[in-house]
C-alpha positions as CSV (number, residue, x, y, z in Angstrom):
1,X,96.0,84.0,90.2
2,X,95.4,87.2,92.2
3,X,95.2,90.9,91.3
4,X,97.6,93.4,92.8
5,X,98.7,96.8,92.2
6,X,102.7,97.6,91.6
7,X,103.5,100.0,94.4
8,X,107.1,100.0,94.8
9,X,110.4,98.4,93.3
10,X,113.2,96.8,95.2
11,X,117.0,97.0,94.8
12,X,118.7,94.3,96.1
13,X,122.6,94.5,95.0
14,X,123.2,91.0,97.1
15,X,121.1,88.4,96.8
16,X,120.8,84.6,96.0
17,X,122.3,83.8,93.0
18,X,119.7,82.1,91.1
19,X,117.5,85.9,91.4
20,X,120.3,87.5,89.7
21,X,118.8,89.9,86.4
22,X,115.2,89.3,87.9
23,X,113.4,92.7,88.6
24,X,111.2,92.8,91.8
25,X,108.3,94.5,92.4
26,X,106.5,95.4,95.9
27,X,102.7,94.6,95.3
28,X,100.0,95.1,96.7
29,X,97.4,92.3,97.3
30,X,93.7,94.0,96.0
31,X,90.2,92.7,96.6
32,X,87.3,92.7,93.7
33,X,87.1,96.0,94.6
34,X,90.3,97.0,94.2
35,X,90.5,97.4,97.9
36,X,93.9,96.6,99.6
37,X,93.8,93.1,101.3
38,X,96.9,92.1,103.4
39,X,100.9,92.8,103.5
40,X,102.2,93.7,100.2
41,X,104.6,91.1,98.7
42,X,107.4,90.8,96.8
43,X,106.9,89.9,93.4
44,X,109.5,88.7,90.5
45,X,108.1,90.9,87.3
46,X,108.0,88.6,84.0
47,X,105.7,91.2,82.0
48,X,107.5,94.7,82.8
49,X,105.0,96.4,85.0
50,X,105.2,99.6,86.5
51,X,104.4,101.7,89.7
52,X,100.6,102.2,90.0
53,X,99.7,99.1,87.6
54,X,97.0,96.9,88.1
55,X,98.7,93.5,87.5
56,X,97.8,89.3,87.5
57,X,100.0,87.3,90.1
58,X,100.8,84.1,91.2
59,X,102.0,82.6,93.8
60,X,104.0,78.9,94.9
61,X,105.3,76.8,92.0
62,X,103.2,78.5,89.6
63,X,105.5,81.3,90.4
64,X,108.9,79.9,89.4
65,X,107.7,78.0,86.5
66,X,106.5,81.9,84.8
67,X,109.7,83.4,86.2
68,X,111.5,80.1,84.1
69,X,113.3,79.7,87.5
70,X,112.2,76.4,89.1
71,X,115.8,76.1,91.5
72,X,114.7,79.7,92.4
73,X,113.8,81.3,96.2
74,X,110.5,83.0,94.3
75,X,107.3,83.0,96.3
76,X,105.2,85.2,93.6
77,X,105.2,86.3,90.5
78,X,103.5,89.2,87.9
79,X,102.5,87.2,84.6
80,X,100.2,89.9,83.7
81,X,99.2,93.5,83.6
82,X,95.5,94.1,83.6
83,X,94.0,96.9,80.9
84,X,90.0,96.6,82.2
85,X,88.1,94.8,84.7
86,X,84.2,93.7,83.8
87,X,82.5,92.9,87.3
88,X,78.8,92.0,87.1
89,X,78.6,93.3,90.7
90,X,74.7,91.5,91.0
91,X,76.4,88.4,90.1
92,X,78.7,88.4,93.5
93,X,75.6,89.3,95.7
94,X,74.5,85.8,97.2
């Protein structure tokens, strides 16, 4: 699992049938930090997560099998929408 942040949504009128009544979400990929790492993605919500959350994804099967969509073009999925982080920043310091 990874941690993101929601920032966008995407409309997409045509599109595969087997996404048809999923809701996707542009997301951010975050470091520990909450620093942005890489090209946002697009994400099939399974929670209901908003712009500007902090949120749990997956990616690869692990993906389809949250969105209950196994015959499904889904690369990543939110399963989660995160309410605090505990870091013991000393902890990461090798």
């Amino acid at each position: 699992m990874h941690i993101g942040r929601v920032i966008g949504t995407v409309v997409a009128t045509r599109k595969d049938e087997k996404l048809i009544g999923t809701k996707l979400m542009i997301t951010q990929p975050l470091d520990l930090d909450l620093t942005p790492k890489g090209e946002p993605i697009i994400a099939v919500d399974t929670v209901g997560a908003g712009i500007g959350e902090l949120i749990i994804y997956t990616k690869g099967t692990a993906s389809r099998i949250a969105a209950r969509k196994m015959d499904a073009p889904i690369d990543a999925a939110i399963v989660g929408i995160i309410d605090e982080i505990d870091i013991n920043k000393t902890l990461l310091k090798k």
